[in-house]
N, C-alpha and C positions, 0 to 999 in steps of 0.2 A: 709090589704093585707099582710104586712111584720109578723103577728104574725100567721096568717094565711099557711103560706107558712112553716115559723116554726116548725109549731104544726104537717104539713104534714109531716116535712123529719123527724119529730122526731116518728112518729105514722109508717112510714115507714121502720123506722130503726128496730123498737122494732117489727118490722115482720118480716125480713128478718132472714133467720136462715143461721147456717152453721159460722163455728169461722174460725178465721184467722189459719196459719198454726202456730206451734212454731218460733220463732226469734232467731237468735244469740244470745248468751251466754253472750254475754259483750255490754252494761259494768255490772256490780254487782249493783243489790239491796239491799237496807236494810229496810225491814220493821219494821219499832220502833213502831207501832201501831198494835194490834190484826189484823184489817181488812183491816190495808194500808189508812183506811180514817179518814177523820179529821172532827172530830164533828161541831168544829168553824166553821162558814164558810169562815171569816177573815182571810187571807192568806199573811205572808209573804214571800219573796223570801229573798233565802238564797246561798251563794257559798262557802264555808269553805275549806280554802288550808291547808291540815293538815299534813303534812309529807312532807318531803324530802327523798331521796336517791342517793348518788353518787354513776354513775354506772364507771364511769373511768376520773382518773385527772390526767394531765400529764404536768410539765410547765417546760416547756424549754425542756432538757436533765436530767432534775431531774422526777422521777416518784412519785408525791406526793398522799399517800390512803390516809390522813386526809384532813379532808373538814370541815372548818364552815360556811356554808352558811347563808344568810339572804334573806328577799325575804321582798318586798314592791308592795302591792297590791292596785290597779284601780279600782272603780266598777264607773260602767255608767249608765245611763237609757235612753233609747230613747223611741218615737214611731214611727212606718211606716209611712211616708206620714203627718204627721203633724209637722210642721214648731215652732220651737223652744222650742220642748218638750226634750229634752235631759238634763242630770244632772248629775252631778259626784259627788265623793268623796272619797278622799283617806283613805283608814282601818285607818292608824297612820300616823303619820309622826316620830313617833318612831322605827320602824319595830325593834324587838328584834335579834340577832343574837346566832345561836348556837354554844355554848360556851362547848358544849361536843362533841370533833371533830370526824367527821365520817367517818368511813374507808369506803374503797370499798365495796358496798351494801350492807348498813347497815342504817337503817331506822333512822330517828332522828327528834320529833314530834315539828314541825311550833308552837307557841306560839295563842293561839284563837283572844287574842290581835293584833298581825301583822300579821293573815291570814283569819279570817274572816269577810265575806263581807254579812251586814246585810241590807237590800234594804228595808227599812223605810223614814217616813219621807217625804223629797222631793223625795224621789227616791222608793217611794212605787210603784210597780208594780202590775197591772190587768191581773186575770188569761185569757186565751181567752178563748171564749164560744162558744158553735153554733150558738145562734143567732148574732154573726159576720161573719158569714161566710155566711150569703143570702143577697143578695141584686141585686137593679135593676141599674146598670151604675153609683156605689159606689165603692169604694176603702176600703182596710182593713186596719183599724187603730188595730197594733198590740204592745203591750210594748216587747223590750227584754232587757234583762237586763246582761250586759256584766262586765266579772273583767277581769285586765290587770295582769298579777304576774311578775315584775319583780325578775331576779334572781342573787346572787351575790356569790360570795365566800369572804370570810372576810382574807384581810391579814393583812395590818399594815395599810390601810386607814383608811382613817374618813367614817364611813357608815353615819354618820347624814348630809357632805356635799353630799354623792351620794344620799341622796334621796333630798334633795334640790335642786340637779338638775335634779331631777325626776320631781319634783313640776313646778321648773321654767317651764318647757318645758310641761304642760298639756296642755295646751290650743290647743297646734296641733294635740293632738288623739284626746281629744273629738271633735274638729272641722270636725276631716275625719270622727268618728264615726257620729257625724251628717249629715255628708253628705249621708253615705250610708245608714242610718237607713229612715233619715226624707224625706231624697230622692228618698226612694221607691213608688212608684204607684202600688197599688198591687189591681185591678179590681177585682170585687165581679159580678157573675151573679146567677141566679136561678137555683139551684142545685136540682136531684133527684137520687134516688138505679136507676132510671135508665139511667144515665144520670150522671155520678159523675165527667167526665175530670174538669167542671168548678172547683169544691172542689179540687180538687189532681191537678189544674193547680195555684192555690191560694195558698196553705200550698208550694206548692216546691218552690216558689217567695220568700214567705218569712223566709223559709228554707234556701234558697242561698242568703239572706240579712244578714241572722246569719252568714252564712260562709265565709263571706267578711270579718270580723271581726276578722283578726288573725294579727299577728307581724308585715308579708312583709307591707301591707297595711297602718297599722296605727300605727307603730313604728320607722320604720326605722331610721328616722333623730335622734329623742330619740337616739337608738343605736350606731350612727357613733359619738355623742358630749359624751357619757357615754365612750366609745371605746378612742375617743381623747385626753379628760381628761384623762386615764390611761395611755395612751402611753406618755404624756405630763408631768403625775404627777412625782414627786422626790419621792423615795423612795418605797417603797412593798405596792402600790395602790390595792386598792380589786377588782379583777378581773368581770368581766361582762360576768358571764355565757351562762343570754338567757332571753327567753321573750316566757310563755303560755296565751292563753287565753282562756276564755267562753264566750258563748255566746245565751243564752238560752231562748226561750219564752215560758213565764208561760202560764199554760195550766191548766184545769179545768179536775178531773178525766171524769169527768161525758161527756168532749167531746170527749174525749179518748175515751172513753165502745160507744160512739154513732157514731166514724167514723170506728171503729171493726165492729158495726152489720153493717153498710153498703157496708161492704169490702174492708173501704179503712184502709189498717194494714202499720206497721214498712217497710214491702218487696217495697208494693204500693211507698211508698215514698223513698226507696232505705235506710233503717234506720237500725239501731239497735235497737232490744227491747228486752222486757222481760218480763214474763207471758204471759196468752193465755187468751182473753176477761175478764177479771176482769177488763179494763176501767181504771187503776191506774199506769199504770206504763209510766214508761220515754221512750219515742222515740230520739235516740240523734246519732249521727254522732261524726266523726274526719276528719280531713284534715292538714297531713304533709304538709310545706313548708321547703323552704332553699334558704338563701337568702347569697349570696356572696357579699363581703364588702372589699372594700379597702380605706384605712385611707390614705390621700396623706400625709405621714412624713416621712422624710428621705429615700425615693426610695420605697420599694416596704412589708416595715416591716409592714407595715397595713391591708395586703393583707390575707383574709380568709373566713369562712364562717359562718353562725348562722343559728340553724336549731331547728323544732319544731311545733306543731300543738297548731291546735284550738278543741273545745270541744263544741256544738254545738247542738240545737234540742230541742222538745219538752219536760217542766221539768214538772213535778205533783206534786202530794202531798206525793208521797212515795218517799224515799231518795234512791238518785243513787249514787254511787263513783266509780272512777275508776284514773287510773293513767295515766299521760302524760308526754311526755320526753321533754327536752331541752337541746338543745349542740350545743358546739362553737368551733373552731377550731382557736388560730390564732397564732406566732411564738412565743410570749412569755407562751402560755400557752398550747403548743400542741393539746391537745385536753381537752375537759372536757362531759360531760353527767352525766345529774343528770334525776333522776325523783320525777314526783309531784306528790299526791294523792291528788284530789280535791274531794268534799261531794259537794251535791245539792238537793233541794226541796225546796217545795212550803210548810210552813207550817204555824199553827196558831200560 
């Protein structure tokens, strides 16, 4: 019955005519391949945080353009609805720092060493397919695969103790990541062209499981003991910029090109894309937050804000990038705003 029902929505699709309309413009692709596809069928998943930018640094009363930032990065893996499928591991526990300081918007390239996040291994990821998406009074087991980027400015701290206390302190994202990922129930029923709510009522479940996935959620405490230690530490501690995240589930071109012929496109699920029925490309999202923070030390000097999104959505096999900000506001550092360029795909 189940391969059966399959074969329908797929003989279904490859009738229906008429293409989605164009999508927004962002984020940017990049096809590294002639056709956007990957001969392999063997797919890994990939996040690669490749640049920095400081767009404004201001600490105290002093207005400082030079910035060496560092950044120590998270990658997770869960699945929906299944109970203790989650796994981590951190890129280094060396995260390199930049050592060529960077004025006011001026790019300065992350190390592949301490920004990218290669999802092998135990934390190897399943692209989804369509035949996950039919069933009778089933649930969607879906992998996403999330990186965390911490973000620093290097002054005269020890960056090897802030990421030791990056490390100490895992065990409580990935435990909230768990909760939200493995904690989804996400109901599967029998989907048709005519008839698609149940399909577009599935993908945006587990659409907003992705989107749970940002800093407020599953960083905060992280935050206020990184924030502490600096208010606490002696001497020109490295400041704690912010915190991006992703959060992506791999996706198969081929279900891509097959929820276009059925009409369910990027607008359907409120998304960003790019291209028009070629089946290959990324459907992905953003979602600003801003989370206000007060360090209880000496009255009210703790007192400020952290702000920053999540990155978000269906990733393929053709490479997406695009850039995401983070910025903190707190007395000793006025304000700060950097951006990130993160890279993404599914590849062999």
């Amino acid at each position: 019955m189940r391969v059966a029902l399959v074969a329908s929505l797929a003989a279904l699709a490859l009738a229906a005519c008429g293409s989605s309309a164009q999508p927004a413009s962002s984020p940017a692709v990049i096809d590294a391949s002639g056709s956007g596809e990957v001969a392999n069928a063997a797919r890994t998943g990939f996040v690669g945080w490749d640049a920095v930018r400081p767009e404004k640094v201001e600490e105290g009363s002093v207005i400082s353009n030079g910035d060496e930032p560092f950044v120590a990065v998270l990658k997770i893996r869960s699945t929906t609805g299944v109970k203790d499928s989650t796994r981590w591991a951190w890129v280094t526990d060396t995260p390199e720092w930049i050592k060529d300081s960077a004025e006011s918007n001026e790019e300065r390239t992350i190390a592949d060493g301490s920004g990218d996040a290669w999802f092998t291994g135990d934390l190897a990821v399943r692209p989804l397919e369509e035949t996950q998406l039919i069933g009778m009074g089933t649930n969607l087991n879906a992998d996403i695969m999330a990186t965390v980027a911490f973000v620093f400015e290097k002054d005269n701290g020890d960056t090897a103790a802030d990421v030791r206390v990056l490390k100490s302190l895992t065990d409580p994202v990935v435990r909230q990541v768990a909760t939200i990922v493995e904690g989804a129930k996400i109901p599967l029923s029998v989907s048709t062209v005519a008839n698609q709510q149940p399909t577009i009522d599935a993908l945006n479940e587990l659409l907003s499981t992705a989107e749970k996935i940002q800093a407020p959620t599953i960083t905060v405490d992280i935050l206020i003991q990184l924030l502490q230690r600096f208010v606490t530490a002696y001497g020109d501690a490295n400041d704690v910029v912010g915190v991006a995240t992703t959060a992506f589930i791999p996706t198969s071109g081929q279900l891509i090109a097959l929820l276009e012929r059925v009409g369910i496109t990027p607008q359907t699920l409120k998304l960003l894309g790019q291209g028009e029925g070629d089946g290959n490309q990324a459907w992905t999202n953003y979602k600003t937050w801003r989370k206000p923070i007060d360090i209880p030390y000496t009255g009210s000097i703790g007192k400020g804000f952290i702000a920053g999104e999540v990155w978000y959505g269906f990733l393929t096999d053709r490479w997406v990038d695009d850039w995401l900000y983070v910025e903190s506001e707190f007395p000793w550092q006025s304000r700060v705003k950097y951006w990130l360029r993160a890279t993404a795909s599914m590849r062999s």
